[in-house]
Structures are given as structure tokens and as C-alpha cells.
N, CA, C and O atoms as a Maestro MAE file, in Angstrom:
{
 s_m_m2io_version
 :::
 2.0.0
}

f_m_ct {
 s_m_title
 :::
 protein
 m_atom[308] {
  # First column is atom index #
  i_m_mmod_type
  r_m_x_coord
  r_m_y_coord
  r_m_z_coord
  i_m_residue_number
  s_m_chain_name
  s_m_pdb_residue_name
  s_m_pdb_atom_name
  i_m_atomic_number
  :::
  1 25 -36.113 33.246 19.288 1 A "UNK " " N  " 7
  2 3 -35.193 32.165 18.992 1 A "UNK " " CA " 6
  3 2 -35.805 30.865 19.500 1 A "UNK " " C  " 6
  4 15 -36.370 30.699 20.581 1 A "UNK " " O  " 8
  5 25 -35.550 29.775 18.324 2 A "UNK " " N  " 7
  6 3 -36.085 28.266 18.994 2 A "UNK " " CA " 6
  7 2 -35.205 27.742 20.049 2 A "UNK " " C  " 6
  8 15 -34.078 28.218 20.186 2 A "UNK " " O  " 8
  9 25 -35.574 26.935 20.692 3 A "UNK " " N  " 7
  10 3 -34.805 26.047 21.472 3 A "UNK " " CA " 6
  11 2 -34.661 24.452 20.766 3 A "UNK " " C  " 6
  12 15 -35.635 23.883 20.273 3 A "UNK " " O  " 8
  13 25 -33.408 23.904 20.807 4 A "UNK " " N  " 7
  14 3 -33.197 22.626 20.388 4 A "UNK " " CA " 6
  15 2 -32.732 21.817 21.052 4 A "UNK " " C  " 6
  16 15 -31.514 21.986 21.120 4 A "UNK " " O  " 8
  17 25 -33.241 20.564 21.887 5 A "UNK " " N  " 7
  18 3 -33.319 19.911 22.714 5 A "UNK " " CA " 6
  19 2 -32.265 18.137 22.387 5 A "UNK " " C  " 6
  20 15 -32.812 17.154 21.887 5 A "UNK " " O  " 8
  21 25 -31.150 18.154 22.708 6 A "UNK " " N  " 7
  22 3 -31.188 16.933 22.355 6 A "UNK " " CA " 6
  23 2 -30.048 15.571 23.227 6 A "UNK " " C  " 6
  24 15 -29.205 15.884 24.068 6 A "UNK " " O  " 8
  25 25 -30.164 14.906 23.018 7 A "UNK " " N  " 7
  26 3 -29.431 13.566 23.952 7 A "UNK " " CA " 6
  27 2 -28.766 13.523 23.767 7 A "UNK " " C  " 6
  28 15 -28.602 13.410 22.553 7 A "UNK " " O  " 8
  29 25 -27.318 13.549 24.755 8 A "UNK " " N  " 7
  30 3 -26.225 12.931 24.623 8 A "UNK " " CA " 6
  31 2 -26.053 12.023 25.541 8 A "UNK " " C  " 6
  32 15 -26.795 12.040 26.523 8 A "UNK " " O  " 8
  33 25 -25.093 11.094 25.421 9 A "UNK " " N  " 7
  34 3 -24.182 10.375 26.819 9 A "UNK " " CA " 6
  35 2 -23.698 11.194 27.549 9 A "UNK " " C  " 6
  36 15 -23.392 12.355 27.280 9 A "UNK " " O  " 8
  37 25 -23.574 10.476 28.797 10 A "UNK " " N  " 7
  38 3 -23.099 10.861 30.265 10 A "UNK " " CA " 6
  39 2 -21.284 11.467 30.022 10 A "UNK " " C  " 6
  40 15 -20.630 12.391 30.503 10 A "UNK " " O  " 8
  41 25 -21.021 10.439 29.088 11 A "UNK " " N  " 7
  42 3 -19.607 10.529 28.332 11 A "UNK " " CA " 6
  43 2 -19.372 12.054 27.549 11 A "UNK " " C  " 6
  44 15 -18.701 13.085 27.493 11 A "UNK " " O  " 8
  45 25 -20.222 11.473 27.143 12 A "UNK " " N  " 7
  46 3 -19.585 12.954 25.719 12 A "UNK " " CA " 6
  47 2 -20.060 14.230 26.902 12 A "UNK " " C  " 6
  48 15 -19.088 14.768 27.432 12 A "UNK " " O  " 8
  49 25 -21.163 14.642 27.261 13 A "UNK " " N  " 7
  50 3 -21.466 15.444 28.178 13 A "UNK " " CA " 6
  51 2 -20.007 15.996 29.086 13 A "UNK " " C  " 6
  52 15 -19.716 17.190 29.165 13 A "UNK " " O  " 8
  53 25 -19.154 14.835 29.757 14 A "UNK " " N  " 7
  54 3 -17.962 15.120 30.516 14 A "UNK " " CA " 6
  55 2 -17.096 15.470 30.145 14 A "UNK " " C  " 6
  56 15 -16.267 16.112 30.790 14 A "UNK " " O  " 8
  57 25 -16.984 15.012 28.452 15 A "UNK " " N  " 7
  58 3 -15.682 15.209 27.553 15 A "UNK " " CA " 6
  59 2 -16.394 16.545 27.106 15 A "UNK " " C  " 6
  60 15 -15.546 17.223 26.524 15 A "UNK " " O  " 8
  61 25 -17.282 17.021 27.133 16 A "UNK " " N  " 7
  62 3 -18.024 18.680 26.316 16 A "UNK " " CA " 6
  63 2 -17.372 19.382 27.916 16 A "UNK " " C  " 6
  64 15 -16.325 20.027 27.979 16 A "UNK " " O  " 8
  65 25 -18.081 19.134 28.852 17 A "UNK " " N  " 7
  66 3 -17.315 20.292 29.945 17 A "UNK " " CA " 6
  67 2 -15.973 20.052 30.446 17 A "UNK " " C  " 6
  68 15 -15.751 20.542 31.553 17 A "UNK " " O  " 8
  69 25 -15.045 19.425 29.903 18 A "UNK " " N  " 7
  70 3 -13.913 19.597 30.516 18 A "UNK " " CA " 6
  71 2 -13.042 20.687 29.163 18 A "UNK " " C  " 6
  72 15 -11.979 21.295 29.279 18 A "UNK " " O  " 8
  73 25 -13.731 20.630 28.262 19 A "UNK " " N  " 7
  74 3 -13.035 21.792 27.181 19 A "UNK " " CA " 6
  75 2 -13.838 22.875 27.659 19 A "UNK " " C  " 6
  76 15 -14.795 22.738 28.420 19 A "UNK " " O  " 8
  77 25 -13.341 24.159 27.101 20 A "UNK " " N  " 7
  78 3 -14.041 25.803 27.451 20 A "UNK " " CA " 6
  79 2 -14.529 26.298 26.070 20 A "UNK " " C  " 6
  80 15 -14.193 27.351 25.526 20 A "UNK " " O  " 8
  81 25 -15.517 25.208 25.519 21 A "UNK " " N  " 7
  82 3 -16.188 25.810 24.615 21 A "UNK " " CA " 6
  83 2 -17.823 26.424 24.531 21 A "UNK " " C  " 6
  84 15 -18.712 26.192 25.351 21 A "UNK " " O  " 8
  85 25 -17.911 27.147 23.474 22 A "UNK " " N  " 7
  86 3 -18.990 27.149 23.657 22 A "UNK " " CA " 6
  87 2 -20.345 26.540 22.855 22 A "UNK " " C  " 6
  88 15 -20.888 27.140 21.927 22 A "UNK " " O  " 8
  89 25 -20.648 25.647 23.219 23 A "UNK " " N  " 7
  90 3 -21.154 24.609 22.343 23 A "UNK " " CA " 6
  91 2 -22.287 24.582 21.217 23 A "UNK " " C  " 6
  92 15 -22.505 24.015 20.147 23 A "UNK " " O  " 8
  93 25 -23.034 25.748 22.278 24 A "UNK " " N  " 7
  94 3 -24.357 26.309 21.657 24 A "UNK " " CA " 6
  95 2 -23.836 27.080 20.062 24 A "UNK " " C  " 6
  96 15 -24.329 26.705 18.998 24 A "UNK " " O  " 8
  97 25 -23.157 27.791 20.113 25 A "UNK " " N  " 7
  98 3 -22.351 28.779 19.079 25 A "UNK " " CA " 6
  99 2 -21.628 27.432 17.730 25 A "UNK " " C  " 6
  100 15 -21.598 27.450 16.499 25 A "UNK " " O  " 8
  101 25 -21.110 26.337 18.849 26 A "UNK " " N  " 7
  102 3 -20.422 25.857 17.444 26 A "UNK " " CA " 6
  103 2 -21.609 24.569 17.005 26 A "UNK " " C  " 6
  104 15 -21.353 23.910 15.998 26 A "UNK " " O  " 8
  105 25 -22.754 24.290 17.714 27 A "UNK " " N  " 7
  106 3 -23.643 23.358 16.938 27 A "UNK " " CA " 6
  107 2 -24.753 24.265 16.208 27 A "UNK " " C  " 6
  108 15 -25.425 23.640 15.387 27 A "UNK " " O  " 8
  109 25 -25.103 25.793 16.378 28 A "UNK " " N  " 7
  110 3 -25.847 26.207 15.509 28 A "UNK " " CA " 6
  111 2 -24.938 26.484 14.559 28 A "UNK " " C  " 6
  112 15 -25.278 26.087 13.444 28 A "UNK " " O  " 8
  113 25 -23.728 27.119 14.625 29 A "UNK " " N  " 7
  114 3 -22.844 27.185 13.045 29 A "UNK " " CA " 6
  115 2 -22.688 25.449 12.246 29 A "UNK " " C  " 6
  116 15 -22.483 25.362 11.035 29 A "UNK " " O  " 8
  117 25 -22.772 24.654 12.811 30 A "UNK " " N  " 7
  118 3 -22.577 22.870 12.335 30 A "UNK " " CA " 6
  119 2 -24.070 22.895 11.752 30 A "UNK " " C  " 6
  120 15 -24.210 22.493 10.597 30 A "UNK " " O  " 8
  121 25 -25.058 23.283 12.374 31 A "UNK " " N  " 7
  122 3 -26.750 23.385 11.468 31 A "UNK " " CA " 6
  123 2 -26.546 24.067 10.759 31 A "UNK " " C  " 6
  124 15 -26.656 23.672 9.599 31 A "UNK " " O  " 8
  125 25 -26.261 25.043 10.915 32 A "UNK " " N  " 7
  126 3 -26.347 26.186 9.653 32 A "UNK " " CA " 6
  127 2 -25.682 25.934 8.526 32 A "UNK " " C  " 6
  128 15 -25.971 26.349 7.403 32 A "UNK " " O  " 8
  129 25 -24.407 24.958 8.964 33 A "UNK " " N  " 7
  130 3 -23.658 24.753 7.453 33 A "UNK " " CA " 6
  131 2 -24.237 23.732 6.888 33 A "UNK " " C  " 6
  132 15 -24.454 23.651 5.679 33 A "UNK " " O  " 8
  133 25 -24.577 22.734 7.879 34 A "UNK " " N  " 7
  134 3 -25.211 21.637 6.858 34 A "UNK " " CA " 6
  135 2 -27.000 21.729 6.013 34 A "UNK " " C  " 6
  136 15 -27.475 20.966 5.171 34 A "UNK " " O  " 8
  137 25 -27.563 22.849 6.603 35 A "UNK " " N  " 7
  138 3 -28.772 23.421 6.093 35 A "UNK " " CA " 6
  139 2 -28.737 23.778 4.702 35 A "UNK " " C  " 6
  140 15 -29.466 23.435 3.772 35 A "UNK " " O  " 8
  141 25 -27.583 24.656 4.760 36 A "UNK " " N  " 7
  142 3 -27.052 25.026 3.373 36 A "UNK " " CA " 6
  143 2 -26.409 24.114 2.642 36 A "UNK " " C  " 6
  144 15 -26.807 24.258 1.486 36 A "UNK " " O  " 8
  145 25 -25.733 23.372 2.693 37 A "UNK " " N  " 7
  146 3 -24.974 21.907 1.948 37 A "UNK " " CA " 6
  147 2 -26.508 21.728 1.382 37 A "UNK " " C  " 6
  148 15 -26.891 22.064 0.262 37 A "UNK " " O  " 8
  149 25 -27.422 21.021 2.588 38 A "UNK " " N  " 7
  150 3 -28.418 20.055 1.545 38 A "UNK " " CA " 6
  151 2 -29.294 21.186 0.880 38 A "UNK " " C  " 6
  152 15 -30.202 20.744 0.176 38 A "UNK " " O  " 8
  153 25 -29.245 21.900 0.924 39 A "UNK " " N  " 7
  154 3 -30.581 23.159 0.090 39 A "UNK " " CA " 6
  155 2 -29.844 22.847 -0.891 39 A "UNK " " C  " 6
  156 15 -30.526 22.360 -1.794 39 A "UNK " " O  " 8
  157 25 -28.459 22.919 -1.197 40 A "UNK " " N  " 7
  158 3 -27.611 23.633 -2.388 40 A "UNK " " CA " 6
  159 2 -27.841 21.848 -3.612 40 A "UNK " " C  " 6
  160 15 -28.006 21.639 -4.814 40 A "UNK " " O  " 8
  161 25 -27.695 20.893 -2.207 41 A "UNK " " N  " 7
  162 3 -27.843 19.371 -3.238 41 A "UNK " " CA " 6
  163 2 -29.367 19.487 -3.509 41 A "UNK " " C  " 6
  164 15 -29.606 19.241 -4.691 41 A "UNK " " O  " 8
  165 25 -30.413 19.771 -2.818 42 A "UNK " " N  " 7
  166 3 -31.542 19.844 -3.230 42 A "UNK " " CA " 6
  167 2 -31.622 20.358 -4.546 42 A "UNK " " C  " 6
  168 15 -32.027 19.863 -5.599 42 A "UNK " " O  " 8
  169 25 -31.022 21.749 -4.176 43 A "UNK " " N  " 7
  170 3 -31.416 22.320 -5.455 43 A "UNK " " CA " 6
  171 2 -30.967 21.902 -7.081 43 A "UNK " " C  " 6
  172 15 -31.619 22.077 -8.110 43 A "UNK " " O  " 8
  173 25 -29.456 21.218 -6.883 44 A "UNK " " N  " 7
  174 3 -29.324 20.572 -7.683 44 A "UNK " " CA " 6
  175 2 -30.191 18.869 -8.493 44 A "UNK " " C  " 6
  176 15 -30.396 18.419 -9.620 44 A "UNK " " O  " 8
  177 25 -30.427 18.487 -7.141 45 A "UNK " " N  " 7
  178 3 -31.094 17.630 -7.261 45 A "UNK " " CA " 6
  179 2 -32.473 17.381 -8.660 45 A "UNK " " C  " 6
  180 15 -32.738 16.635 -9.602 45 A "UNK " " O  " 8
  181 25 -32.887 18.330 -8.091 46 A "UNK " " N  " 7
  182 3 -34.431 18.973 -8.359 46 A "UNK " " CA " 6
  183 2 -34.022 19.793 -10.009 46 A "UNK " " C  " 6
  184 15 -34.978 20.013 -10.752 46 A "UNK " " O  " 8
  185 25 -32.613 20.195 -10.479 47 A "UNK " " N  " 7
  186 3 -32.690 20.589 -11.914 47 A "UNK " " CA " 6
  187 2 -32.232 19.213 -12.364 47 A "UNK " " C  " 6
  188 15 -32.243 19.244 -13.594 47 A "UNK " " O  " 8
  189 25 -31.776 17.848 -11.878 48 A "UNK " " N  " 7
  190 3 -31.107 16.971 -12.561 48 A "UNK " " CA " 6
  191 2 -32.486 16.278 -13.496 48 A "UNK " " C  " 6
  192 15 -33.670 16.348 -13.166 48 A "UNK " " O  " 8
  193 25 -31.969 15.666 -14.628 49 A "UNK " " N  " 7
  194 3 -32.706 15.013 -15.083 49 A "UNK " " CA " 6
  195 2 -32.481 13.510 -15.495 49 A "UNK " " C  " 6
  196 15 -32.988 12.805 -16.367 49 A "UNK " " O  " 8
  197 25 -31.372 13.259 -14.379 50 A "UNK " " N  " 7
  198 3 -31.397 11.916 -13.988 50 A "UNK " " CA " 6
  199 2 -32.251 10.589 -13.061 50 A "UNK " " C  " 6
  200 15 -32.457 10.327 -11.876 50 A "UNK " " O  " 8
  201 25 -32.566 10.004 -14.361 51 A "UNK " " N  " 7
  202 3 -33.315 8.847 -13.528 51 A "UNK " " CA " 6
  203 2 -32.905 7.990 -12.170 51 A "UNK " " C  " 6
  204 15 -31.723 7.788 -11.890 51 A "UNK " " O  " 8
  205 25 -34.145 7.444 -11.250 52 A "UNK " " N  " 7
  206 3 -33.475 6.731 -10.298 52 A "UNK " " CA " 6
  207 2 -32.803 5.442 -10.959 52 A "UNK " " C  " 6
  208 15 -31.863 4.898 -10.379 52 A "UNK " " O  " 8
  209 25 -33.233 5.008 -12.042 53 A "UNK " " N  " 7
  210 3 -32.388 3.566 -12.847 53 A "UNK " " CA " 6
  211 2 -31.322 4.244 -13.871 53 A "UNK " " C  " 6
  212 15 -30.455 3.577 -14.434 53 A "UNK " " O  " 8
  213 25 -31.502 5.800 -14.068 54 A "UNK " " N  " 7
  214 3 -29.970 6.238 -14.616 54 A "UNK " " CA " 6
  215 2 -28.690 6.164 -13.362 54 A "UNK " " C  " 6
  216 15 -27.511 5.864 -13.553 54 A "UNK " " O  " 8
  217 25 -29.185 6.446 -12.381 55 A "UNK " " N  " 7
  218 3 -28.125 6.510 -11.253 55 A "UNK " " CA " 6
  219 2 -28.141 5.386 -10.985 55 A "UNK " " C  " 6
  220 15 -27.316 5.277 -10.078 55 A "UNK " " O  " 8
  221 25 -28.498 4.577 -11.159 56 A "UNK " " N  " 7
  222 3 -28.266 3.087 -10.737 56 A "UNK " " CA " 6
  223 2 -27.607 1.981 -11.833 56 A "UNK " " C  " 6
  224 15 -27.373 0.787 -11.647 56 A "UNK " " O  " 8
  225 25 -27.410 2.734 -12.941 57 A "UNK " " N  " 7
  226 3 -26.838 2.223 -13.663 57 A "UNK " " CA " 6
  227 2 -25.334 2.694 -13.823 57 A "UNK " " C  " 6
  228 15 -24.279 2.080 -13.976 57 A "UNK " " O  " 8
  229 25 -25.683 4.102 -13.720 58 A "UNK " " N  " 7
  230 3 -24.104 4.589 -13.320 58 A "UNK " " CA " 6
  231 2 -23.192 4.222 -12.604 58 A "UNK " " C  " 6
  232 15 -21.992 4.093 -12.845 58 A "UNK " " O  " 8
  233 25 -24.091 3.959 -11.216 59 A "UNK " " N  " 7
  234 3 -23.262 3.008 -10.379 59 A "UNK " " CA " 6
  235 2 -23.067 1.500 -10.261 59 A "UNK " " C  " 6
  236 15 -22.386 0.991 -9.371 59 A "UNK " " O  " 8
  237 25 -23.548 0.982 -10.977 60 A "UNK " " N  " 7
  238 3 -22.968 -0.596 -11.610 60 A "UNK " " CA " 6
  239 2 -21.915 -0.364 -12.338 60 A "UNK " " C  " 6
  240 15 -21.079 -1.266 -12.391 60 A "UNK " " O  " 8
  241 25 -21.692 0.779 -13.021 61 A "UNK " " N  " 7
  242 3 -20.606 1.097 -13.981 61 A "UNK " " CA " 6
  243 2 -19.340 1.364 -13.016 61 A "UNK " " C  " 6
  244 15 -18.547 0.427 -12.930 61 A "UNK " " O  " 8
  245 25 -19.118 2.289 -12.435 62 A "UNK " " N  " 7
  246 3 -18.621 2.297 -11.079 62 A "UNK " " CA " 6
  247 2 -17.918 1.321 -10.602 62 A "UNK " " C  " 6
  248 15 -16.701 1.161 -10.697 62 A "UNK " " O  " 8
  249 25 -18.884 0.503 -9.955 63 A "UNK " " N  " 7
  250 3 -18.655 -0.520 -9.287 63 A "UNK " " CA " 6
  251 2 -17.507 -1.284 -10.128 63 A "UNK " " C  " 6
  252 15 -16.313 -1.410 -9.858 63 A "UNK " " O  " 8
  253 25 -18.358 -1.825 -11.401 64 A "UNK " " N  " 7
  254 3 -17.189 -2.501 -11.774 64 A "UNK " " CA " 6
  255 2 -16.315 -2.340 -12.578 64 A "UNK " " C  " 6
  256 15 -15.658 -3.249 -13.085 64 A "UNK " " O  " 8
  257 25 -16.186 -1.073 -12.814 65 A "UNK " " N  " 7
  258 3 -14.933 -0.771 -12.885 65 A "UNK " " CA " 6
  259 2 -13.948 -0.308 -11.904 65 A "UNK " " C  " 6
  260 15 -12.841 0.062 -12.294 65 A "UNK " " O  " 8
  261 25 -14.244 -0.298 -10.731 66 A "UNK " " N  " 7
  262 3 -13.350 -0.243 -9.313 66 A "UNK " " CA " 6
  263 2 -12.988 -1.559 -9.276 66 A "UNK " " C  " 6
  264 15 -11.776 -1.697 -9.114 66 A "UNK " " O  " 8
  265 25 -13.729 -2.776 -9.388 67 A "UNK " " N  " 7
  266 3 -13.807 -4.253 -9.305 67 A "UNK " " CA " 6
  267 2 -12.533 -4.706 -10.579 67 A "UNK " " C  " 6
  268 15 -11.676 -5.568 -10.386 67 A "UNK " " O  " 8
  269 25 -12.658 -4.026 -11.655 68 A "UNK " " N  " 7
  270 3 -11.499 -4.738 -12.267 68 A "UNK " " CA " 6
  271 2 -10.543 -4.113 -12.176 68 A "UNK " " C  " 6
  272 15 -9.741 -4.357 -13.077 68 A "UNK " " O  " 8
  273 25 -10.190 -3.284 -11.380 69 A "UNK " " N  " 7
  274 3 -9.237 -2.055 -10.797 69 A "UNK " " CA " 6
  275 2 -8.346 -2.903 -9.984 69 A "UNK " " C  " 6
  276 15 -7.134 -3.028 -10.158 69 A "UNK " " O  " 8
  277 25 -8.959 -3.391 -9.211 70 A "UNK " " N  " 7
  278 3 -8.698 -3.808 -7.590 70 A "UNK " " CA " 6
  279 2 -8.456 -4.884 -8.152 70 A "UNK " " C  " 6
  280 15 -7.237 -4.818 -8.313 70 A "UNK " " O  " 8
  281 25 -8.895 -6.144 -8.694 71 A "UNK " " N  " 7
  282 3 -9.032 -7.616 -9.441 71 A "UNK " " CA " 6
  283 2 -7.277 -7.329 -9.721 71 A "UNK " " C  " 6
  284 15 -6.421 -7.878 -9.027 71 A "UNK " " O  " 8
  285 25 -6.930 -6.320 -10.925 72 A "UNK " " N  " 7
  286 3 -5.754 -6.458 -11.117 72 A "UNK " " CA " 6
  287 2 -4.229 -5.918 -10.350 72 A "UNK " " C  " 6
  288 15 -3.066 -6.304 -10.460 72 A "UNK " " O  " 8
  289 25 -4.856 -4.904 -9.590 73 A "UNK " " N  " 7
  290 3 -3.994 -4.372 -8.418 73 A "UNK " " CA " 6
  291 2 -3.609 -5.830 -7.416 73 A "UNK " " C  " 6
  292 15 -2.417 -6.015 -7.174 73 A "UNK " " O  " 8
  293 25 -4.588 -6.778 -6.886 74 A "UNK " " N  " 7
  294 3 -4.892 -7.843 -6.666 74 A "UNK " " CA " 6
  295 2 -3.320 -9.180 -7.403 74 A "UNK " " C  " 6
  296 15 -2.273 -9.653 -6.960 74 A "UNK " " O  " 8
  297 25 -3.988 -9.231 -8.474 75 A "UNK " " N  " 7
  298 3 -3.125 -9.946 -8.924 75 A "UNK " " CA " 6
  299 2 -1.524 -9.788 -9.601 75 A "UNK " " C  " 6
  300 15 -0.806 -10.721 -9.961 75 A "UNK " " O  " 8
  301 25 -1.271 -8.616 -9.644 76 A "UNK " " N  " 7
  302 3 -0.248 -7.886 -9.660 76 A "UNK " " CA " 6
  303 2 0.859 -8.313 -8.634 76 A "UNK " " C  " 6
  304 15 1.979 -8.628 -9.034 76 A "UNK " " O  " 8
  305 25 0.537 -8.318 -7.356 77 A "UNK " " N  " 7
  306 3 1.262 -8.701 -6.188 77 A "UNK " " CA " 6
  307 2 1.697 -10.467 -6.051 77 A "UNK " " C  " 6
  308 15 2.322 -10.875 -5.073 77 A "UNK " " O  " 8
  :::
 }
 m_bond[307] {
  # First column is bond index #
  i_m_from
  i_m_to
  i_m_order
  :::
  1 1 2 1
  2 2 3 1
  3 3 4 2
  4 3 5 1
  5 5 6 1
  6 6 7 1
  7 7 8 2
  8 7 9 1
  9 9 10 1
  10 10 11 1
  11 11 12 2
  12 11 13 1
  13 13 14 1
  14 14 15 1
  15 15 16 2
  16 15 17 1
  17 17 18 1
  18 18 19 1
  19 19 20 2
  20 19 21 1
  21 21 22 1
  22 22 23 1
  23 23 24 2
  24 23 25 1
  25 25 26 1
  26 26 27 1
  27 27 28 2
  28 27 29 1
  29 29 30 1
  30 30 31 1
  31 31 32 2
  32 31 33 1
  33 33 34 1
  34 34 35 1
  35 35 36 2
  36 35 37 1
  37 37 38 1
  38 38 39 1
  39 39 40 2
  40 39 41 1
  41 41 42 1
  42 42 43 1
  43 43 44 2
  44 43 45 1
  45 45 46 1
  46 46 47 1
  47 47 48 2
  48 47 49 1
  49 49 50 1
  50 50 51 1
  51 51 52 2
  52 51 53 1
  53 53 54 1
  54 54 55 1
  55 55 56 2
  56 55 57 1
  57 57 58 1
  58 58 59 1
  59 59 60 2
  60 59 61 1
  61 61 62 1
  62 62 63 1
  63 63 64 2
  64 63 65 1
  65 65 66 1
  66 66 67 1
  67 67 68 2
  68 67 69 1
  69 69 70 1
  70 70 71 1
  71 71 72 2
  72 71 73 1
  73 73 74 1
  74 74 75 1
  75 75 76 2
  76 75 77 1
  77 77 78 1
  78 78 79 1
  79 79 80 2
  80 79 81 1
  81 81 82 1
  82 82 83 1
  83 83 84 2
  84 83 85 1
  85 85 86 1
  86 86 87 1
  87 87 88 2
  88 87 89 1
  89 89 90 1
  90 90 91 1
  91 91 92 2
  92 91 93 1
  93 93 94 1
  94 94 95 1
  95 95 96 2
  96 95 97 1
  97 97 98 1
  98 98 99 1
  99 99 100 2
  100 99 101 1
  101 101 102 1
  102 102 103 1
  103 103 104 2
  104 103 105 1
  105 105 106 1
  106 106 107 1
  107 107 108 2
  108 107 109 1
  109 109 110 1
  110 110 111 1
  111 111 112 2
  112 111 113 1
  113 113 114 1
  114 114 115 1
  115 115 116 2
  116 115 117 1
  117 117 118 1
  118 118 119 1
  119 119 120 2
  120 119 121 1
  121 121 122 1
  122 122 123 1
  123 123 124 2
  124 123 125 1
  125 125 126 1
  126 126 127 1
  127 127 128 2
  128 127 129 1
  129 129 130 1
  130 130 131 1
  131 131 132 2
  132 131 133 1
  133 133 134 1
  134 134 135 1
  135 135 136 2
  136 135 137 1
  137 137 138 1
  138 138 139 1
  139 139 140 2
  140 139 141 1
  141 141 142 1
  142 142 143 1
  143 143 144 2
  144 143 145 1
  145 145 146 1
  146 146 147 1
  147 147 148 2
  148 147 149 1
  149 149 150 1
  150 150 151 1
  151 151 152 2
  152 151 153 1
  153 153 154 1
  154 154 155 1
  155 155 156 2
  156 155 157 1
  157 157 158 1
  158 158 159 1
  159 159 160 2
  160 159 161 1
  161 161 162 1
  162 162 163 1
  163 163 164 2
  164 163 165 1
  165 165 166 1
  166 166 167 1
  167 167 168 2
  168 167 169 1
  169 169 170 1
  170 170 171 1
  171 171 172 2
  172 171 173 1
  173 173 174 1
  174 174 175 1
  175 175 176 2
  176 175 177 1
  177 177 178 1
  178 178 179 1
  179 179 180 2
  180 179 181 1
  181 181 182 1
  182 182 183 1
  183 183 184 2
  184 183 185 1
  185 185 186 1
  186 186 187 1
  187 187 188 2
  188 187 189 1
  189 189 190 1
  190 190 191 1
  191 191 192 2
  192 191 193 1
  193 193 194 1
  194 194 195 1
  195 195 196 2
  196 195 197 1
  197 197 198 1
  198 198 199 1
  199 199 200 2
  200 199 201 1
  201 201 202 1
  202 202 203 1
  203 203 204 2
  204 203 205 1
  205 205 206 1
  206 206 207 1
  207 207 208 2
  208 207 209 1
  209 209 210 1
  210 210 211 1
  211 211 212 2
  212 211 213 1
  213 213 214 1
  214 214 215 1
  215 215 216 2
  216 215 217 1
  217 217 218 1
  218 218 219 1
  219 219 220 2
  220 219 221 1
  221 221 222 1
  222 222 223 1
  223 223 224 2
  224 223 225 1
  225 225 226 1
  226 226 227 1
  227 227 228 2
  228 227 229 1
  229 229 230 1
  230 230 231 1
  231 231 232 2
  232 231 233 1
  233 233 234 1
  234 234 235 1
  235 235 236 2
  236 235 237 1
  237 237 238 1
  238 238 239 1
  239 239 240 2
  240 239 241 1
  241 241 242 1
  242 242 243 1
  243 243 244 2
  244 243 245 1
  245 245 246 1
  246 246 247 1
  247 247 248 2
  248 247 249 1
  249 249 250 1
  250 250 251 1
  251 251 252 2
  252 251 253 1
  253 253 254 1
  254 254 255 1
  255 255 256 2
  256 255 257 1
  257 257 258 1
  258 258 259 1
  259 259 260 2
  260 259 261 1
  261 261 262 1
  262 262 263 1
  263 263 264 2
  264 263 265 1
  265 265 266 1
  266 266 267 1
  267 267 268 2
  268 267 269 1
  269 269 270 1
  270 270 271 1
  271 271 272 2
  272 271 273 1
  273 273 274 1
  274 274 275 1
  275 275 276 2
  276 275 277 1
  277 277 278 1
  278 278 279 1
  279 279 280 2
  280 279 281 1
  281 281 282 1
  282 282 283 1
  283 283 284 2
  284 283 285 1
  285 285 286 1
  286 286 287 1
  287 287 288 2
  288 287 289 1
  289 289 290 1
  290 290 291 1
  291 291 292 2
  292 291 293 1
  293 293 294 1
  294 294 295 1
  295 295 296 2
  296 295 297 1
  297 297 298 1
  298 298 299 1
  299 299 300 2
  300 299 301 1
  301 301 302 1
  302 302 303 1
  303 303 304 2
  304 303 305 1
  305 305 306 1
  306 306 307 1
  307 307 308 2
  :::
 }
}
């Protein structure tokens, strides 16, 4: 088994031992889930055949149409 080494505050450290958990157990299950999240977007990623200026156009589309969303929610009041 690896060892994983990492920094916290003096804070969070005091607020981790005054609960009775066990920390080691719930930050390798928090890696493990998010390992799998990004494999699963990777993998999607990697069949998309969307451009970086298709997604960037999508999201101008987006945008403003949230923008004339809000514009009239806005003037409504």
C-alpha cells in the first residue's frame, strides 16, 4: 500500500480530532470516487467529437441565452 502525504491547517487538523472518525477510510473512499468520476468523463471525453471552438460556441449560446433570460426576469419587476 502507498502512503499519501498531505497539508492541512492547524484548524482543520483540531476540527478532524475532535470528531471519532476515521479519516484515512473516508479520504481513500473520496479518491476512489473521484478517480472513477474523471476516468468515466475521460472516457467520454476521448469518444466526443466535439471541437474546442464547438464547445465554445455552445457556450456563447448558453450564455446568452441565460442573458436574455435574466435581462427579462430583470425587467419584469
Amino acid at each position: 500500500m502507498t502512503e499519501l502525504r498531505i497539508d492541512i491547517s492547524d484548524d482543520l487538523k483540531r476540527k478532524m480530532l475532535e470528531l471519532s472518525v476515521n479519516w484515512d477510510s473516508v479520504i481513500a473512499a473520496f479518491i476512489a470516487d473521484k478517480v472513477s468520476e474523471w476516468a468515466r468523463l475521460r472516457s467520454i471525453a476521448l469518444k466526443s467529437k466535439l471541437t474546442e471552438e464547438g464547445a465554445l460556441e455552445i457556450g456563447r449560446k448558453i450564455n446568452e441565452g441565460l442573458s436574455q433570460k435574466y435581462k427579462k426576469f430583470i425587467l419584469s419587476k
